[in-house]
Structure formats: C-alpha cells, structure tokens
C-alpha positions in Angstrom: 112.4 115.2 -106.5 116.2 115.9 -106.1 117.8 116.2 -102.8 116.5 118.5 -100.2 117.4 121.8 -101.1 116.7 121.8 -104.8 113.5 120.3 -106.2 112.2 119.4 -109.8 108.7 119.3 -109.5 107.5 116.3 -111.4 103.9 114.5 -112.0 104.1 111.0 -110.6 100.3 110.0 -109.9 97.4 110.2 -112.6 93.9 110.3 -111.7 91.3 109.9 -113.7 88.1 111.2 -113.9 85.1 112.0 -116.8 85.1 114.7 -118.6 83.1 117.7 -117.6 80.3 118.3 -119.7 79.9 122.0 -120.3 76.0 122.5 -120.6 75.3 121.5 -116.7 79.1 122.5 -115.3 77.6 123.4 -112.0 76.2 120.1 -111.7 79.2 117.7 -113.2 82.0 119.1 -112.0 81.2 119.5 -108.3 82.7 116.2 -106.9 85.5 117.1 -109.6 86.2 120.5 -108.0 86.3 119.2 -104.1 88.6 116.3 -105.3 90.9 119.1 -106.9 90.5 121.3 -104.0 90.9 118.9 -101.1 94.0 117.6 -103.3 95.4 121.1 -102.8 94.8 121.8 -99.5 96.6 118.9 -98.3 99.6 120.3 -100.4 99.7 118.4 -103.6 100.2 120.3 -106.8 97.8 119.6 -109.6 97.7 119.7 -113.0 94.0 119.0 -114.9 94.4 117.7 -118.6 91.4 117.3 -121.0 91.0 114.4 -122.8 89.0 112.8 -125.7 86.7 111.0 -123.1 88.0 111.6 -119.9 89.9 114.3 -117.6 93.2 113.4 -115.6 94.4 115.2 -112.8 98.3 114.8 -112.4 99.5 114.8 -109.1 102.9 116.3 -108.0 104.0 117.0 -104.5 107.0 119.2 -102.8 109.6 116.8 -101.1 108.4 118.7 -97.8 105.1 117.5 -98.6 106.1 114.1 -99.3 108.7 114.4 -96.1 105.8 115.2 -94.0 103.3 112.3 -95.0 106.4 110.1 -94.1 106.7 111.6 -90.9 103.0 110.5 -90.1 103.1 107.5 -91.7 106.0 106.7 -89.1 108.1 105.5 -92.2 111.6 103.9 -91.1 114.4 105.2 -93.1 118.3 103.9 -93.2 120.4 106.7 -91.0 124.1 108.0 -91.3 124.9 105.3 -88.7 123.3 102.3 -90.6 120.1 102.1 -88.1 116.8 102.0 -89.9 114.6 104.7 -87.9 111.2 106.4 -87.8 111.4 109.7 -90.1 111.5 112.8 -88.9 111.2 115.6 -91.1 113.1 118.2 -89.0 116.1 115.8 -88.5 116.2 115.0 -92.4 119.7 115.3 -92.8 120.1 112.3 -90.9 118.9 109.8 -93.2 120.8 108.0 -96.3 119.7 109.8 -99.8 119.2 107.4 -102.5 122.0 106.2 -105.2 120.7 109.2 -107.5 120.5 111.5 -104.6 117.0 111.5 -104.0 116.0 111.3 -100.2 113.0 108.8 -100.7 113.0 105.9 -103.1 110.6 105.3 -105.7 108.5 103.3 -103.1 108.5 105.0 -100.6 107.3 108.5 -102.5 104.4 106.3 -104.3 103.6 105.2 -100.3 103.5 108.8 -99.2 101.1 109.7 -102.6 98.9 106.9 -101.5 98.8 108.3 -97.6 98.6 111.5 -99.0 95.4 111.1 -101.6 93.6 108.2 -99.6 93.6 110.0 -95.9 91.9 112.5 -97.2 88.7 112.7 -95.4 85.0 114.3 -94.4 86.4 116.1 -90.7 83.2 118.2 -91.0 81.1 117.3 -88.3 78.1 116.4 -90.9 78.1 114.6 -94.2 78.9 116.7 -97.5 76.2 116.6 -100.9 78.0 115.6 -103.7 76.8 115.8 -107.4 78.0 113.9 -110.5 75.7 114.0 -113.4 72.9 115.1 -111.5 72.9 112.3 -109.1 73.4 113.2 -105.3 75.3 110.8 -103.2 76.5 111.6 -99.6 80.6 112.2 -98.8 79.9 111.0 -95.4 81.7 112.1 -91.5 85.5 110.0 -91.6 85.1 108.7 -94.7 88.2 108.7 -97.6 86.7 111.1 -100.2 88.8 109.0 -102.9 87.6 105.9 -101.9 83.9 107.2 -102.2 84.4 108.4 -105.5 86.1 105.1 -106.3 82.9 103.6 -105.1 80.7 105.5 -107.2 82.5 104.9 -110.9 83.6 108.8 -110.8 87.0 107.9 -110.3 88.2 105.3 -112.7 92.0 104.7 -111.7 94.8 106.2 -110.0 98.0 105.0 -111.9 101.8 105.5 -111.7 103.4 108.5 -114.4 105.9 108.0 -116.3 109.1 110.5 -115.9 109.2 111.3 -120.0 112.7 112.5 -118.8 114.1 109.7 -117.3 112.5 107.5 -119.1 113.8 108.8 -122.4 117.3 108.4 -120.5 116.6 104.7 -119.7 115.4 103.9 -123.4 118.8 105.4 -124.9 121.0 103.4 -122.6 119.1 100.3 -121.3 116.3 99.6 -124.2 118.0 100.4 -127.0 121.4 99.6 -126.3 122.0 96.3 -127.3 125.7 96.6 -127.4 125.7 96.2 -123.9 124.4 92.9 -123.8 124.1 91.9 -120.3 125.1 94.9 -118.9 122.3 97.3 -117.5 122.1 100.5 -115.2 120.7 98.5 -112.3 120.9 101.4 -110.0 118.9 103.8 -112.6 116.3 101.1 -112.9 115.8 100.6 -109.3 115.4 104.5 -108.9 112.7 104.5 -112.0 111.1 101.5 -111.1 111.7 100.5 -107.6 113.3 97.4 -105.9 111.7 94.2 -107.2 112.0 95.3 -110.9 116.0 95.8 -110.5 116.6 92.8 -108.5 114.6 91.1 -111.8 116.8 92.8 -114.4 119.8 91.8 -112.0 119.3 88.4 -111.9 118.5 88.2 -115.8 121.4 89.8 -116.4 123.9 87.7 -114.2 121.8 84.4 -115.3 122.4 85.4 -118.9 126.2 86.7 -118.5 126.9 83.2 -116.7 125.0 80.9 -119.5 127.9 81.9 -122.0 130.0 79.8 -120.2 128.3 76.3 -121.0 126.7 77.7 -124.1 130.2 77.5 -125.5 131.2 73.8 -124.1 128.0 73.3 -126.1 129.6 74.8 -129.2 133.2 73.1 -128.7 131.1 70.0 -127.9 129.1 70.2 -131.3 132.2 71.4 -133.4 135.1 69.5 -132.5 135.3 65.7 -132.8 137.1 64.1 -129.4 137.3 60.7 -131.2 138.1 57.8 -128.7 137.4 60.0 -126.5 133.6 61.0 -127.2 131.7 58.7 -124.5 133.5 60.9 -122.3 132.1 64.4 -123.4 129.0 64.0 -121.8 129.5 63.4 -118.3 132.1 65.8 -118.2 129.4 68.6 -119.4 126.6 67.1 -117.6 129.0 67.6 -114.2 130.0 71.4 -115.3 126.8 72.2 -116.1 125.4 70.9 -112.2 128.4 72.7 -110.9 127.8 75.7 -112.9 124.3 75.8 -112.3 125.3 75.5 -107.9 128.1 78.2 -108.0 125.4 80.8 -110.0 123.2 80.1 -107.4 125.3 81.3 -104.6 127.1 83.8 -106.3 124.3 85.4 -107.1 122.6 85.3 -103.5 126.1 87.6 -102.8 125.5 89.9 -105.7 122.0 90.2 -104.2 123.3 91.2 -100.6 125.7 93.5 -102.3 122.5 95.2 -104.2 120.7 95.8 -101.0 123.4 97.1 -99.3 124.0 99.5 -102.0 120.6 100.9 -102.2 120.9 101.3 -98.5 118.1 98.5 -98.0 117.6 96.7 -94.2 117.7 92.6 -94.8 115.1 92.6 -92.6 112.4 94.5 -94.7 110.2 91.7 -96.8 107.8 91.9 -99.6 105.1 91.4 -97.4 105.5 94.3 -95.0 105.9 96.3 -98.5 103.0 95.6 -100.3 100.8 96.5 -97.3 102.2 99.2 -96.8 101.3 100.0 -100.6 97.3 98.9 -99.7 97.8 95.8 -102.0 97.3 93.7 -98.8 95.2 90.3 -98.8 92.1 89.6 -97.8 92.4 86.9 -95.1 91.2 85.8 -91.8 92.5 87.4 -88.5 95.9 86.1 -86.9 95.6 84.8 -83.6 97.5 88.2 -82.6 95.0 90.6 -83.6 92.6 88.3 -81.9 94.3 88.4 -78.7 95.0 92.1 -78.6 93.7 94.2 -75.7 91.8 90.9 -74.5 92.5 89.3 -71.5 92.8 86.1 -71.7 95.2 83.4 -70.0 98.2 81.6 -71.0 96.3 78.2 -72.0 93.4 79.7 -73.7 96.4 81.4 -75.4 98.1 78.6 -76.6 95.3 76.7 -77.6 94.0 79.5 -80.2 97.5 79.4 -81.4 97.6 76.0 -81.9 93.7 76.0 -83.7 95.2 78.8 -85.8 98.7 76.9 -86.8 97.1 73.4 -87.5 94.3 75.1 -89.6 96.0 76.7 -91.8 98.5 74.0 -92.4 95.3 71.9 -93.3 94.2 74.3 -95.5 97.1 74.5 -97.5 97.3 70.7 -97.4 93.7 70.8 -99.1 94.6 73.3 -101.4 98.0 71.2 -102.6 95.8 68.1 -103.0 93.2 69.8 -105.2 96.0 70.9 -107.5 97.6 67.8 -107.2 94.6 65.5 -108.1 93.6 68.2 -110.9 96.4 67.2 -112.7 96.5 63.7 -112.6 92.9 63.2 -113.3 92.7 66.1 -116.0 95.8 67.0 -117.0 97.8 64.0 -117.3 95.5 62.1 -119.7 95.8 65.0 -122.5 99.8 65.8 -122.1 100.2 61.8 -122.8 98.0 61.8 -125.6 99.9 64.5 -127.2 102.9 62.5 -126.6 101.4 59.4 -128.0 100.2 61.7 -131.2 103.8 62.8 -131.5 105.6 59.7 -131.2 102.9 57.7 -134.5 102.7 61.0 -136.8 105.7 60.9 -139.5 105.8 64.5 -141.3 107.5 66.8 -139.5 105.4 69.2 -140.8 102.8 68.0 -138.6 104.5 67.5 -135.9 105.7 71.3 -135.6 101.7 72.2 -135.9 101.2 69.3 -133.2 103.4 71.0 -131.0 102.1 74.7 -131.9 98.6 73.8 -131.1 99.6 71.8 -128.2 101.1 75.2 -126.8 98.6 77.1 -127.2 96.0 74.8 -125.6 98.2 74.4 -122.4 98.4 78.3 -121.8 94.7 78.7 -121.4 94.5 75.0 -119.1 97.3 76.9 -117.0 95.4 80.0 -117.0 92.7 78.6 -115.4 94.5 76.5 -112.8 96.3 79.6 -111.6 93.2 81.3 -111.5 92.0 78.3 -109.5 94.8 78.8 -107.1 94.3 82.7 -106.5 91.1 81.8 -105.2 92.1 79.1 -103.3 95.4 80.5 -101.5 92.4 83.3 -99.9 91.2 80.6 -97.4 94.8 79.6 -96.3 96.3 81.3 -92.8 99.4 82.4 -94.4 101.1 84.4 -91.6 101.6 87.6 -93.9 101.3 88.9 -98.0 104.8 87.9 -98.5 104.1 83.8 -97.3 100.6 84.3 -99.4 102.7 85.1 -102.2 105.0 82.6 -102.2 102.3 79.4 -101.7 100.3 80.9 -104.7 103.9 80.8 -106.6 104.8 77.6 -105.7 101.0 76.2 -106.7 101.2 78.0 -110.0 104.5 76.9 -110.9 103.7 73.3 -110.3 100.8 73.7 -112.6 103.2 75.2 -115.1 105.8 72.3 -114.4 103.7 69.3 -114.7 102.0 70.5 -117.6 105.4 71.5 -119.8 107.6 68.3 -118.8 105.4 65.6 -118.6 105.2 65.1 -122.5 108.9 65.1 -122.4 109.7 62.6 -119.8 107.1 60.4 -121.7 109.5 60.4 -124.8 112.8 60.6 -122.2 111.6 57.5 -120.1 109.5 55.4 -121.6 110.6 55.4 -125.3 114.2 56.4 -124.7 114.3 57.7 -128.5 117.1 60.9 -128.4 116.4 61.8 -131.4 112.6 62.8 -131.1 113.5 64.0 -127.6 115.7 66.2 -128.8 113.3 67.2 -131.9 110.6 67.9 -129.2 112.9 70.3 -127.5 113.9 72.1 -130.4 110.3 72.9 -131.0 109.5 73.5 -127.9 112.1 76.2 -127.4 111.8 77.6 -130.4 108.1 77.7 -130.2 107.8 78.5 -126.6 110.2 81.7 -127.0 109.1 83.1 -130.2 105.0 82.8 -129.1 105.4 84.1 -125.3 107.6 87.3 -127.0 104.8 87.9 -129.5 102.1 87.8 -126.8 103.9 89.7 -124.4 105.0 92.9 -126.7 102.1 92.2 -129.5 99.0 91.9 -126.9 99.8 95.0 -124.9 99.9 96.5 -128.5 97.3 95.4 -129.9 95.2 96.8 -126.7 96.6 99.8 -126.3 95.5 100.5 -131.0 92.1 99.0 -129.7 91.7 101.4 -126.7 92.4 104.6 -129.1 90.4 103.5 -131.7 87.1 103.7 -129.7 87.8 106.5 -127.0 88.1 108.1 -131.1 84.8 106.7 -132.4 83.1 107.4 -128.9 84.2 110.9 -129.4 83.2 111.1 -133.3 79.9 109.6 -131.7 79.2 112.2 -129.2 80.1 114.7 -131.6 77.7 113.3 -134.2 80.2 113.8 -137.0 80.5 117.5 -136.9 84.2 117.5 -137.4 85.7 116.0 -140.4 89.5 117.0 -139.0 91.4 114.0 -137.8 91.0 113.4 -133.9 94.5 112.9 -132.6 95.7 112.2 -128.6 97.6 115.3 -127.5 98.1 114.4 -123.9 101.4 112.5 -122.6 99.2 111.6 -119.9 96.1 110.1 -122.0 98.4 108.0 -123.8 99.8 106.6 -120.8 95.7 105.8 -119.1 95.2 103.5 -122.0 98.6 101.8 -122.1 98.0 97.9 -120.2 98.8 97.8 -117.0 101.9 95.0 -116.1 99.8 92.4 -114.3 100.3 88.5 -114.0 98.2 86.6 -117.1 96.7 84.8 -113.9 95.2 87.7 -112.3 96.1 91.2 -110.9 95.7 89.6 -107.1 99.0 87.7 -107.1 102.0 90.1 -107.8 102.4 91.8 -111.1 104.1 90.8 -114.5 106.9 89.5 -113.3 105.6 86.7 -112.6 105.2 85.8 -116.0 108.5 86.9 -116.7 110.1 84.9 -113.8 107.8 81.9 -115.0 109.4 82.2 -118.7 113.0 81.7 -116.9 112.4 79.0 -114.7 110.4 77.1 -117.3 113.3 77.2 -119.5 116.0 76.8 -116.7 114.3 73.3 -116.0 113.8 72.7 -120.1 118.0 73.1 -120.5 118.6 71.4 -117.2 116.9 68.5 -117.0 117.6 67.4 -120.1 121.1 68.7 -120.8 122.8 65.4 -121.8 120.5 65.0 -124.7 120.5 68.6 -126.3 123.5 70.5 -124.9 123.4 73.2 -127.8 119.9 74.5 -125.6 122.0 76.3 -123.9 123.1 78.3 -127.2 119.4 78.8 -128.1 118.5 80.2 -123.8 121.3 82.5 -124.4 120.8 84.4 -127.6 117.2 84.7 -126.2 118.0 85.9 -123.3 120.0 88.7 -124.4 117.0 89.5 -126.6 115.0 89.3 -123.6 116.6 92.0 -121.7 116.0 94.7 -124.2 112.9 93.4 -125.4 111.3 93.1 -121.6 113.1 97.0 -121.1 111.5 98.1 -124.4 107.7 96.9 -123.6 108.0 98.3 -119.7 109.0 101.9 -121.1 107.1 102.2 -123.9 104.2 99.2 -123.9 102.6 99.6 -120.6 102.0 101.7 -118.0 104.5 102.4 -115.4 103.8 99.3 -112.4 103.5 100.2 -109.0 106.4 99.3 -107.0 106.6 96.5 -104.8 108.8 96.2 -102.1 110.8 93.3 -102.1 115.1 92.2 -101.7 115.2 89.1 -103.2 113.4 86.9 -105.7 111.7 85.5 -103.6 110.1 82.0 -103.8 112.1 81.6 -107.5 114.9 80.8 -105.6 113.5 77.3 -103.9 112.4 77.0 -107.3 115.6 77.1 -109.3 117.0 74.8 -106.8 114.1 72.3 -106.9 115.5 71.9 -110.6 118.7 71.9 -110.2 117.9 69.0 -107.6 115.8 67.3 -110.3 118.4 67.9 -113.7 121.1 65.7 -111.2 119.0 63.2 -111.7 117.1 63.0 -114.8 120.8 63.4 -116.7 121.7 60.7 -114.6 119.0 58.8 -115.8 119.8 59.8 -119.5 123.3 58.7 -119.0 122.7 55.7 -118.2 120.2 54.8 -121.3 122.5 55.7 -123.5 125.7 53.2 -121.7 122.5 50.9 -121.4 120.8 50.9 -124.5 119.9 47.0 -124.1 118.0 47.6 -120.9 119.1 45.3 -119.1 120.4 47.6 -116.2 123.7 45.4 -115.1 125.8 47.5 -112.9 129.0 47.8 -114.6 132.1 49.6 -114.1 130.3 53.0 -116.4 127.1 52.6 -114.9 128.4 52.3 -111.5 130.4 55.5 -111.9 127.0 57.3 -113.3 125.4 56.5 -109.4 128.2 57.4 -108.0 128.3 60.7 -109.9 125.0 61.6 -109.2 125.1 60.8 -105.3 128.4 63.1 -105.1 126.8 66.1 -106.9 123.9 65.7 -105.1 126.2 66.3 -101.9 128.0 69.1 -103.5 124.6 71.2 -104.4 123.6 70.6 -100.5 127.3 71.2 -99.2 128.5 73.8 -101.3 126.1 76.7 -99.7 128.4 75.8 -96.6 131.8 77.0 -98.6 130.7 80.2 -100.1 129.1 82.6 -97.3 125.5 84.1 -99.2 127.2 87.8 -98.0 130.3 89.5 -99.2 132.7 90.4 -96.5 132.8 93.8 -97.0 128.8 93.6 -96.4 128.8 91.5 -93.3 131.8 94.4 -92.0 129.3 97.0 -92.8 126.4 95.7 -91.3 128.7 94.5 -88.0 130.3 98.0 -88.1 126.7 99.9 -88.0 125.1 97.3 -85.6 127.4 97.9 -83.3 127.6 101.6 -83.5 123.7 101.5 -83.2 124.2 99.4 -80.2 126.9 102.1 -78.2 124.2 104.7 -79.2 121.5 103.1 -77.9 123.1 102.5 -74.8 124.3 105.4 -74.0 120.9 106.9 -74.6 119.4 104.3 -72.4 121.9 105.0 -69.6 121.8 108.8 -69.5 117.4 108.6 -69.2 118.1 106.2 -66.4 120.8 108.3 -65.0 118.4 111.3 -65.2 115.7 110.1 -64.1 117.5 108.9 -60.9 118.3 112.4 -60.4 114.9 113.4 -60.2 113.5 110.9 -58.0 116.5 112.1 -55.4 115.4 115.7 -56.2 112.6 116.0 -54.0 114.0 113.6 -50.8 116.8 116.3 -50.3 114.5 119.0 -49.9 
C-alpha cells in the first residue's frame, strides 16, 4: 500500500483452511463460503488458492479500508506537528507517511488486518447453522466468526505474507550482499519487517562495526613483540576494551533515539502497549485499576488493595527468582563442575573437543527446560503490563543461560588458575558454540520445512490411492510459505519470538569475550568474523527459511540492555581478577606496587562505567530540538483550542441573560 492516492494492492494475511472436498460441496464448503463472504463484506479483497491438502485465502485490503479500521480502532498516529493523535480518516493528510511513503507502518496495517478479520461477528439477532464435514456447530449472536472457526479446527492459522517483491529486493541487497559487511538498509527492513526486527539488525550492525576496533589491538597484540614492555599490553587492552565496551553502550542508546525519531516513533510507545494491541497479550490477574473501575469505593480501601496488589506480586516474583536460583545450585551446579573436573584429568585433546561437544549439547536441552519452567512461572507474577512480563521472563532465562555457560569456566579461571586450558576451553567453546547454534538455526527450519512437503505429498498420493504416477509438485507461493517454521523463541511461542534466541546468542558471547578478555584477546577476532556472518546468515533464514514474524512493537532492546551492562559490570572485575593471578602467580596476594595499581584500576573503571552515562546525553541534539520544537508547538495549539471553547462557551451562557 503506497501513499494515499495510488495503491498496489498486495496479499499480506494467509488464512488457512481444508480443502473442499468436491463430492459433498454443499456440505464442506459452507462455513468456507460465509468466511469468504463476511471477509468481503467488511471490504477485504480475497484471493482462494488450492492446495495439496489445504485451501488458503489471501487477504488484501484498500488503504481506505485499512484507514477506516484505524479510525475505529482509535489508532494514534504521529501528525505534521510532531503530536501523536487519534486517526481520522477524513483528516489523512495530517499524519506523517512512513520512510518509504506508506501512511501506516507494517504494524500498524497487520493491527488493522487483525481488527478487521477478528470483529467480524454474528449481528443477526439469532445464531447461524454452520456445516463443515457434515457436522453442525452453531455461529452464535456477538460472537467472532474467526475465533469460532478457530475453535473448531476449520481454521488452522492465520500468518503474515511475504511481499515476493520486496522481499526479492531485500535478498539482493541485504541477504546476499556480503560486500557490505555491517552496513544494512535499516529503514527497508523496518518497513518489511516492522520495529523490533530493525532495531535488532541495528544494534548487530553497530555492535559488529565497533568490535573491529579491539579485534585489531587483538591482532597487533598477537603479532608484534613489545619486549620489555609486554607486562604492560594487558592492562592497557583490558582498560580499552572496558572503555570501549562503555562508549558503545551510550552511543548506541543515541543511534537508537535517532532511529525512532526517523521512523517518526513517540518515546513513549512500549512493547507492551504493542503487543496487545496485536492480541498477543498475557494471561494475568486483574490490576488493581480494573478492579476499582466504576466501583465506589474510598480512599483507604483504595490504598490498601493497592498495596495487597504491589507487595504480592513482588513476592511472587521473589518466589519465582528463588526457584530458579535454588534449581541451579542444587541441579545444575553439580553437573557443570563435573564437566570441569572431567576436563581438567582427560589428556587427548581429542577428547576433550567431544567433552566439550557433548557438554553443549546436553546444556541446551537442561536450558530448554528451565526457560520453559520460567514461562510458566512468570504467568502467576503481577507484572504491571506485557512489556514488564517480558522483561522478568528475560532476565530469568538469561540467568539460566549465564550460570549454566560460565560456571565451567570460572572453575578453571578461579580455582586452577591454568591460562592455558582456559584459554583452550574458550576456543572450543566459541568455535563450537557458533558453528552448532548456526547449523540449528538455518538447518532445523530446513529440515522441517523438506519434512512438512514430504507428507502433505504422501498424504495426497494417499488420498489419491496412487492414481497419478506424475510427480506432485507445490505450485502456490502461498503453500510454500504455510509450511515454512514460524520464528518463535526455542523456549516457547509465549515469550516473544526468535529474537530472543538471537539476542541470547549475542549476549552469551558478549559476556564469553568480556569477562575473560585478558586471557584470550584474539576472541574478539573470532566474535567478529562471526558476526559479520551472522548478519547475512540471520537476513538469509528470515527471507527465505521461515515464515514472515508478526511484528512487534517495540523502540529499544529492551531488557538486553540491563543485560549487556550487568556484564560489562562483571568483565571489570573478573579481568581484574585475571590480572592479578598472573602478577601473583605464587598466591600469596601481597599488595605490591602492580597489584595495587590493578585495585585501583578496577575501582576507577568501575566509576567511569557508572559516570560516563552522565557525559554523553542518551539523545542527539538535533532529536531533543525536534522533540522540544514539536512539544511546544503542540502545547500553543492546544491552548489556543482550549481558550477559544472556553471563550465560546462564555458566549453562550451570556446569550440567553441578555435577552
């Protein structure tokens, strides 16, 4: 959909449904033909493809459709002034278009497709027959007709299209260009895929760009010989890298603001508003605001329901973190040390590097199942809204994911103190970490996806009984798309979606080159050819893997970011620690002039990663100006507005007293 005069009329939404069966048409296709028909009348334009199996329905709407189902949703939209308000088609022209000139985001058109195909329902004044393979079920008064169907197995999914178009575009210049190597088309990807996938890509891109620079002290470090001047080398890194790792961090909160204020996105607008918005709310228990709602009730009574409500739910979530917590040390703990102890007595490298595979894959399905664990146990916490859920679920998972992937390492860091078998474990565990989550990322989806053809082709060879010796081939775009994977979390569809598990795979290998920088610098050389690889290998799989994700509102990374700094906090001092094992390699800790300066170090970095946040603003000038400018304009508007109403309305009480 392009602009507001002009208008390509493309197939976003897939629905899919079985396949008529021609002998008892009448009968089979009659909840089929009032889903088409009341998919129509609401103004939606549809297209019905035949499959092997099933039957899809391809959904397309007019952007005066989709203007309209914004205008009831009461959608807020940025203006020409910089206000977000409530959209009106009639006044269209007053609203921002998109970077590619589209007048609703990717988002925001999937929300109006949802409102659209989900609101529509029985206004009859009795309930409706339906058959579907002979059985009768009732489409009863207010009730979604989708939802129903959903209900009854007719319906089997309603999915996100691809945009063959676009996303051949994207595929030439993002996917497949690998000449580019951090540089993407951020604003292309945010109009194909929505906000939180760009701000991803952004941040992998800028990570990735800024890695190059202590990937090559690495090199210089491993290359050149300093002489008498060697014990220096690695303090001076360890401090670049901390300062490196702090300047990113805030640099990249600007680059974020600057994104957002690009795409014409309010600050203000949160994940969690988004993804209800999109239906994908949680199921939790009722705030003490809907409680109190149209119920009269005084101030104490009040307070003390807000206070039941606050001190609950912090309990909860105090329950919940000590059930992790105590998980791992009883079960956890006991199995990462003896892998460390196995490590440490076996001689052949050769096993060791099979050690270490097995180890791997062991630890992904334990983590599986703790994050699992934690889905189910973040549904009986008050979080105040989706986006709060989100982010306690994230930080439970992740400490799953930490304590489980470092605790075999700081077993060989602290209590051995043996470099070189730290620095052998780290190897491997690079190395094997990166090369096994690519192949199940890209090879899993594929491997599904050959699965899923090969039996919707011997189910249709089956019902066929063999009477075709002609090879059965998929002719349909649209098919091919249905039985693609979807780009979920490996934990569950309930938490966010893939990126998860892409954001996981960052911050596990942030923390792997952080914490133990001092004692294998050249990680940084192995994170950044991977991560290059990363970009067009994570492009690749979402544009021609799996199916296109649902968007998900949401301006920054989120709880990653408290994460990434929780590292940073905990690389200051586990490279202090290093550095002073290897000045103290007797043990015998006597604070002398170089071990002395190593405290010292760490206590002034750890001021600079709290104080530096104070010296670099998180917003660009030129944003903060913006946002001033069209605050303030908003403000003379609304006043003015507010002044005239009063002024008139003055008027017309005086009207009548003169007569």
């Amino acid at each position: 959909m392009n602009g507001h005069g002009e208008e390509q009329i493309v197939f976003e939404i897939g629905v899919v449904v079985p396949k008529s069966n021609v002998k008892e048409k009448k009968e089979t296709c009659e909840c089929v033909e009032t889903l088409v028909d009341e998919f129509r009348k609401v103004g939606l334009i549809v297209q019905r493809v035949s499959g092997l199996s099933d039957e899809f329905l391809k959904l397309a709407a007019p952007l005066e459709i989709l203007g309209r189902s914004a205008a009831k949703m009461q959608m807020k939209k940025p203006t020409n002034i910089g206000m977000d308000l409530q959209f009106e088609w009639d006044q269209v022209d007053a609203f921002v278009k998109q970077p590619d000139g589209s007048l609703f985001s990717w988002c925001e058109r999937f929300q109006c497709y949802r409102h659209l195909i989900y609101r529509i329902v029985n206004n009859s004044d009795s309930d409706i027959v339906l058959k579907h393979d002979g059985v009768k079920f009732c489409w009863e008064v207010g009730e979604s007709l989708l939802q129903r169907l959903e209900s009854e197995g007719i319906v089997k999914l309603v999915f996100p299209l691809h945009d063959d178009m676009k996303r051949k575009k994207l595929l030439r210049n993002w996917a497949l260009n690998w000449w580019d190597l951090t540089n993407q088309p951020i604003d292309e990807i945010y109009s194909y895929y929505g906000t939180k996938v760009a701000i991803y890509f952004a941040f992998l891109g800028r990570y990735t760009t800024w890695m190059l620079f202590p990937a090559a002290f690495a090199l210089i470090m491993q290359l050149v010989d300093f002489r008498s001047l060697q014990w220096l080398v690695l303090p001076v890194f360890f401090v670049s890298v901390i300062l490196w790792s702090v300047f990113f961090f805030q640099f990249w909160k600007r680059k974020n603001s600057a994104l957002l204020a690009r795409w014409q996105i309010n600050y203000t607008v949160g994940a969690g508003q988004g993804q209800k918005d999109l239906g994908m709310g949680w199921n939790s228990h009722q705030s003490p605001m809907d409680l109190t709602t149209g119920v009269a009730m005084d101030k104490k009574k009040e307070k003390q329901l807000y206070q039941k409500y606050e001190w609950f739910g912090r309990l909860m979530r105090f329950r919940n973190d000590a059930i992790i917590i105590l998980s791992i040390i009883c079960l956890q703990l006991p199995f990462e040390l003896a892998y460390a102890h196995l490590y440490e007595v076996i001689g052949s490298d050769f096993m060791k590097f099979g050690l270490t595979a097995i180890y791997i894959f062991i630890i992904q399905y334990f983590t599986k199942i703790g994050g699992k664990i934690s889905v189910k146990l973040i549904k009986y916490e008050n979080n105040e809204n989706t986006e709060c859920r989100a982010d306690s679920l994230v930080y439970k998972v992740f400490g799953l994911y930490f304590m489980q992937s470092y605790i075999g390492i700081f077993y060989h860091a602290l209590l051995h103190r043996n470099f070189k078998t730290l620095r052998q474990v780290l190897i491997q565990r690079l190395i094997i970490s990166e090369v096994l989550d690519n192949l199940l990322e890209n090879g899993l989806p594929y491997l599904k996806y050959n699965y899923k053809k090969y039996r919707a082709i011997r189910n249709k060879k089956k019902r066929d009984k063999g009477s075709s010796a002609e090879k059965i081939l998929f002719n349909s775009r649209v098919e091919k798309e249905y039985l693609k994977p979807a780009y979920s979390a490996s934990i569950g569809e309930e938490l966010e979606d893939g990126l998860f598990d892409d954001f996981l795979e960052l911050a596990l290998q942030f923390g792997m080159i952080m914490m133990f920088a001092c004692a294998f610098p050249l990680a940084f050389v192995f994170a950044t050819a991977n991560n290059i690889m990363e970009i067009r290998v994570d492009a690749f799989k979402l544009l021609t893997i799996l199916k296109r994700p649902v968007p998900r509102a949401s301006t920054t990374i989120g709880a990653w970011s408290n994460i990434f700094q929780f590292l940073i906090v905990m690389s200051i001092c586990t490279n202090s620690a290093l550095l002073v094992w290897l000045y103290d390699s007797e043990g015998k800790w006597k604070i002398e002039p170089g071990l002395a300066a190593i405290l010292i170090m760490e206590h002034i970095l750890l001021l600079i990663k709290f104080g530096f946040s104070r010296l670099v603003p998180e917003e660009p000038a030129w944003v903060k100006a913006n946002r001033i400018r069209n605050t303030s304009q908003a403000q003379d508007m609304c006043s003015k507005q507010l002044l005239s109403s009063i002024s008139g309305g003055e008027k017309a009480c005086e009207g009548p007293k003169n007569d």
